[in-house]
N, C-alpha and C positions, 0 to 999 in steps of 0.2 A: 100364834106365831111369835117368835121370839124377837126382842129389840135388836136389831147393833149396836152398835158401839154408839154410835151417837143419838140413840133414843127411839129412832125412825124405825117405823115398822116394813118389812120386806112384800112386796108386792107377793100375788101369790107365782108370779111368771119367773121372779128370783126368786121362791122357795121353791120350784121344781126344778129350776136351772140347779140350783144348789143340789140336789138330791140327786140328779143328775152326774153331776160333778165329782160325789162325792160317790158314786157308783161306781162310777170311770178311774178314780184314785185308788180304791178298795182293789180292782182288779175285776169286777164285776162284768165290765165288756172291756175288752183288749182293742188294739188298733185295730181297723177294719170292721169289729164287729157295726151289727146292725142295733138303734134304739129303737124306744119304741116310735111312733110316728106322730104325726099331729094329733088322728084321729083316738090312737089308742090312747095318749097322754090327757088328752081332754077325756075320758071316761073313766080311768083312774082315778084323778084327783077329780073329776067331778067340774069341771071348769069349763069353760066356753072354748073353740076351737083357737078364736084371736090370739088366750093367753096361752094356749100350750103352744103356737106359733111364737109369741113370743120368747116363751121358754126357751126353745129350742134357736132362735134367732142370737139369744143371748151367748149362746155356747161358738155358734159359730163365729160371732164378734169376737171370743178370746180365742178362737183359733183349735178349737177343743173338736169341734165337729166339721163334716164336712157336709153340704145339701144339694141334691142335684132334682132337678124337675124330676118328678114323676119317680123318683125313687128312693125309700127310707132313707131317715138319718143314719150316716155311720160316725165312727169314731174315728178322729184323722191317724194313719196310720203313721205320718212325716214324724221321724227322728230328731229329736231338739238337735241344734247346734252346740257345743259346749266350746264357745268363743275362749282359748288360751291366751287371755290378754296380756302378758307380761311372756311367756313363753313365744311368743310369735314373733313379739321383736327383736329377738336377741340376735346380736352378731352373728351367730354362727348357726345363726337360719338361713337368713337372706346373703349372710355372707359366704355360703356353701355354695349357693346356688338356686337353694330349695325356698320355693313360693310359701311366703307366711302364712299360708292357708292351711298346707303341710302338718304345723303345730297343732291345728283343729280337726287333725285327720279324716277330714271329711273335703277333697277338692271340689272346686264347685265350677262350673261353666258359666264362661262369659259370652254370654248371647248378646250383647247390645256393647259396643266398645266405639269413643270418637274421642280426637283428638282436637284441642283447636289453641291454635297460637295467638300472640301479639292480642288476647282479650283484655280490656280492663275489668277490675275486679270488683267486686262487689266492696262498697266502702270498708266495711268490717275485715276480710279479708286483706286487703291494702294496710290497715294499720298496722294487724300480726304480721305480715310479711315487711314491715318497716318500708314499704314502695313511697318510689317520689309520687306527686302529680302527675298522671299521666304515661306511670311505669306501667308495664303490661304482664301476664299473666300467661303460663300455658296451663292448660286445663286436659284434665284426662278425666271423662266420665265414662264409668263402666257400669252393666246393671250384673247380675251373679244370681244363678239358678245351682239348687241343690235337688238332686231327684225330679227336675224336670220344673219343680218351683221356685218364682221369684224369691230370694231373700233379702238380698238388698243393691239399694246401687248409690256411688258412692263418687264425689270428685275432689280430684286431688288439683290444688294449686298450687306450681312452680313458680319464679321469678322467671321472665323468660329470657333476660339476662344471664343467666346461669345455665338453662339448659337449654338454649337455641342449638341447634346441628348434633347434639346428642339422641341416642336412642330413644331416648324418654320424650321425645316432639313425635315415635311410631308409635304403632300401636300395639305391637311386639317390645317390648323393652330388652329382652333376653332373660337368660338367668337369674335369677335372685330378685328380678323386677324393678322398682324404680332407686330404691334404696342402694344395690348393686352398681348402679349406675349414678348415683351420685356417689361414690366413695372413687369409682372410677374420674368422676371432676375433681377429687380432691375434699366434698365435704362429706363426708360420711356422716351419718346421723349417730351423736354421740348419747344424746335426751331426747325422750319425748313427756306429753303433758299429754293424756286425752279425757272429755271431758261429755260426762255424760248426763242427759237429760229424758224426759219421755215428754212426747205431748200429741197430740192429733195428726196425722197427716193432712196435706192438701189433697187434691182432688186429682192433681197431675202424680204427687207419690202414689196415691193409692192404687192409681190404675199401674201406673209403671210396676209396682210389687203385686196386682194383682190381688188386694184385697178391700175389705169392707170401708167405708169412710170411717166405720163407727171404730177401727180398732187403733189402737194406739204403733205409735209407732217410736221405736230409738233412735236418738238421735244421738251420736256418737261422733265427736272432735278432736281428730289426735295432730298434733304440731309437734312437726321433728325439727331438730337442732342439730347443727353439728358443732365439730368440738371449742368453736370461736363464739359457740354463744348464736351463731347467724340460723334464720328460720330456714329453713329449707323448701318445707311443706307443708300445704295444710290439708288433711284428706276428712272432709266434710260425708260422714257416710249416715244415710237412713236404713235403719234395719227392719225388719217386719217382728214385731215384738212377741209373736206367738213361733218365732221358728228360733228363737236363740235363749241360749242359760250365758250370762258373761260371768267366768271364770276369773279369777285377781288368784293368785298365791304367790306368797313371797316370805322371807324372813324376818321373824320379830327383829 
C-alpha cells in the first residue's frame, strides 16, 4: 500500500473505499447503478466482512453511496447543487422578483418554515447586528429539500426594529423574498460578506438534514448591508456537504 501524504499508511477499508471511488469517477457505475455488496467485496480483496463494511460505510459518509437494509449498495443518483454565489445575489434577482435560488436553477422546497419575533440573539449575533442590551431579533428558520432530500436549513436574523409589521415577521415574504422586502423599508442590501467554514455537524443538524454524524457539513455566513453601512441580516445556513459544488466567478 502506498503512503499519503503524511507518511501514514491507508487502512485496507480506505484502499477499497478508494478504488471504489475511483471506479464511480472513471464512469465505471453511473448513478443508480448497483456495487458490489459487503459479501462480494470481502472475497475480492480477500478481507474480513467488518472491513468491506467499512469500505462501503466510508462512501456513504461522503455522500458517494446510498445503503438501504437488505438491499445492495447503489451509487447515489442526487445531482450536485452548483451553489451561484455571487450570481444569486445580484439586484436584478431578487429585485425582479425571482427567488435567489433561481440563479442555482435547481428550486428546492421548503418543508419546515417558522417564524419567531421579539427573540434575543445569540451573543455573537448581537454584536454583527450592532443591538443594544436587550434589542430583540426576528428569526426565520427554514429547512430546503431538493428531489425530496434535505439540503440545508438555514436562519436569518433581523433587527426586529426594522422589520416589525412587515412581510418579513410571515412566512410568505412575497416576491424576491426577504431582501425584496427590505429595499421596500428603505434598506436595500447594497454588500454582503459571506464566510465560509466546514466542520462536524451536531446531532440536532444531522437529523434535521437527514444524514450521517460522521459527514461534514458547510457552514456558510452571509451579512448583508445596505447602502449606510447598517447590517440588515444575518442568514446563518448549514449545508449538507455532499449535495453542493459553491460556485464564486467574478472578474480579475
Amino acid at each position: 500500500m502506498a503512503a499519503d501524504e503524511t507518511g501514514a499508511q491507508p487502512t485496507k477499508a480506505q484502499q477499497i473505499a478508494d478504488d471504489l471511488k475511483a471506479a464511480i469517477e472513471r464512469g465505471d457505475y453511473g448513478p443508480g447503478d448497483r456495487l458490489p455488496g459487503e459479501k462480494a467485496l470481502a472475497e475480492q480483496h480477500e478481507v474480513a466482512g467488518l472491513t468491506a463494511r467499512t469500505a462501503l460505510k466510508i462512501l456513504r459518509t461522503e455522500g458517494l453511496i446510498e445503503m438501504r437494509k437488505g438491499a445492495s449498495p447503489r451509487v447515489m443518483s442526487f445531482e450536485l447543487i452548483r451553489r451561484h454565489g455571487i450570481k444569486r445575489l445580484a439586484r436584478d434577482q431578487w429585485g425582479s422578483g425571482k427567488t435567489i435560488w433561481s440563479a442555482d436553477e435547481r428550486l428546492p422546497d421548503v418543508d419546515q418554515i417558522a417564524v419567531s419575533e421579539s427573540v434575543l440573539p445569540p451573543s455573537h449575533i448581537r454584536d454583527v447586528l450592532e443591538l443594544a442590551p436587550g434589542e430583540t431579533v426576528c428569526v426565520r428558520s427554514r429547512r430546503y429539500l431538493v428531489d425530496g432530500r434535505p439540503v440545508m436549513v438555514a436562519e436569518s436574523y433581523l433587527p426586529q426594529s426594522l422589520v416589525e409589521g412587515s412581510p418579513i415577521t410571515q412566512a410568505d415574504t412575497g416576491p424576491g423574498g426577504i431582501y425584496a422586502r427590505l429595499t421596500d423599508l428603505g434598506h436595500a442590501p447594497a454588500r454582503y460578506r459571506e464566510e465560509v467554514r466546514v466542520r462536524m455537524p451536531t446531532v440536532r443538524e444531522a437529523a434535521r438534514l437527514a444524514i450521517p454524524t460522521e459527514r461534514s457539513v458547510i457552514k456558510l455566513a452571509r451579512t448583508a448591508f445596505d447602502s449606510e453601512g447598517r447590517v440588515v441580516e444575518i442568514n446563518e445556513m448549514t449545508m449538507d456537504s455532499a449535495a453542493y459544488v459553491l460556485d464564486y466567478e467574478f472578474d480579475a
